[in-house]
C-alpha positions in Angstrom: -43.4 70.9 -90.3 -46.1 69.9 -87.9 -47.6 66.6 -86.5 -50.6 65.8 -84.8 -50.1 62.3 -83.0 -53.8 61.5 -81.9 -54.1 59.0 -79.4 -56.5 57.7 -77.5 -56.8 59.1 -73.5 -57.8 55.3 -71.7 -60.4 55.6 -69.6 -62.8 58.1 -70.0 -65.5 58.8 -66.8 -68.8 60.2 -67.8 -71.6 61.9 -65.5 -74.6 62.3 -67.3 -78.2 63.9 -65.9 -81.7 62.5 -65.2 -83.5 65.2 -67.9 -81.8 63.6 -71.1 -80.0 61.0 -70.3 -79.8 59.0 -73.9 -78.9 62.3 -75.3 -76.2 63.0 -73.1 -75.0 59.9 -73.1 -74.7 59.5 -77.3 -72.9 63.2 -77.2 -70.4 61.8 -74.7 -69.8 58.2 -75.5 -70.0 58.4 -79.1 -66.6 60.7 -79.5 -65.1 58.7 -76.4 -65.5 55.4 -78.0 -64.6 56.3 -81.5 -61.0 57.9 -80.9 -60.5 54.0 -79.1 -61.3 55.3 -75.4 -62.8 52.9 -73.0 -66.1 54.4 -71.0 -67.2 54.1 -67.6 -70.2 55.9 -67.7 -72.7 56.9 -64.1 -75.9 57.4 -64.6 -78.7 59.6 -62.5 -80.2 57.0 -60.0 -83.7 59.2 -60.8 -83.8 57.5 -64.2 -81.1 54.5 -64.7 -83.6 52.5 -67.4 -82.8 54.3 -70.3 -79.3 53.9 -69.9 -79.2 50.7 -68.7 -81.1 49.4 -72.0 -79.1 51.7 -74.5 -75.8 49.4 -72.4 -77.7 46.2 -73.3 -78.1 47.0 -76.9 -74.1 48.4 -77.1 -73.2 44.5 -76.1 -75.9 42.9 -78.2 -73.4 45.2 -81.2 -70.5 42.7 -80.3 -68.7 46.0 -78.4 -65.9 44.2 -76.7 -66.2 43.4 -73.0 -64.8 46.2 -70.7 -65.4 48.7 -73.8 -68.5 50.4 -72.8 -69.0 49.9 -69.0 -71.9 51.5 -66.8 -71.9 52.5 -62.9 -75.1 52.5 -61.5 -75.8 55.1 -59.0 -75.4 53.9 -55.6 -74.5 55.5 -52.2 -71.3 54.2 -52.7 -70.5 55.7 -56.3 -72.5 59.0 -55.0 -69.6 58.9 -52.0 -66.9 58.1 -53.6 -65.4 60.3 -55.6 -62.0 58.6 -55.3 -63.7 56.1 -57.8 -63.5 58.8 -60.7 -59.6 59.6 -60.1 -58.3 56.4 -62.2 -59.8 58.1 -65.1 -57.4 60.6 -67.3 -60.2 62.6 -68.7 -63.5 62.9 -67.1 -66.9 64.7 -68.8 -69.6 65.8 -66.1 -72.3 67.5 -66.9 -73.0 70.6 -64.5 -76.8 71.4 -64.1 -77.7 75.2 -65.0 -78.6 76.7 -61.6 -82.1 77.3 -59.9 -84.2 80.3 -60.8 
């Protein structure tokens, strides 16, 4: 007989890009959130906006304080990668290289 215990990781870390950042972010989060992981999600300082609203209308849902949580790019989170170690599981996105 076999069993599949599913349970939820903690905290997840997310990196998402500056092209598509709202599409990124509802492939990562979305999954993340609904197996009952928290998110701390870093978005590109080239375009924070998007992501920034999209974390306005996730509280306006009634999401839980803590749930859904958003580091803005700063030199400090760009420095720091000993920021992204508390996380168990961790989702960058890795740009396709330069032709």
């Amino acid at each position: 007989m076999t069993m599949t215990l599913r349970q939820p990781y903690g905290v997840v870390a997310l990196i998402i890009p500056w092209n598509v950042p709202c599409h990124f972010l509802a492939i990562k989060s979305a999954p993340a959130l609904i197996t009952g992981n928290t998110v701390v999600l870093k978005s590109s300082e080239k375009a924070p906006l998007a992501v920034a609203r999209i974390a306005e209308l996730i509280v306006e849902a009634g999401f839980p304080l803590g749930v859904f949580n958003l580091a803005m790019a700063s030199p400090l989170v760009r420095s720091s990668p000993g920021i992204w170690m508390s996380a168990r599981w961790a989702s960058p996105v890795q740009a396709a290289p330069a032709r």
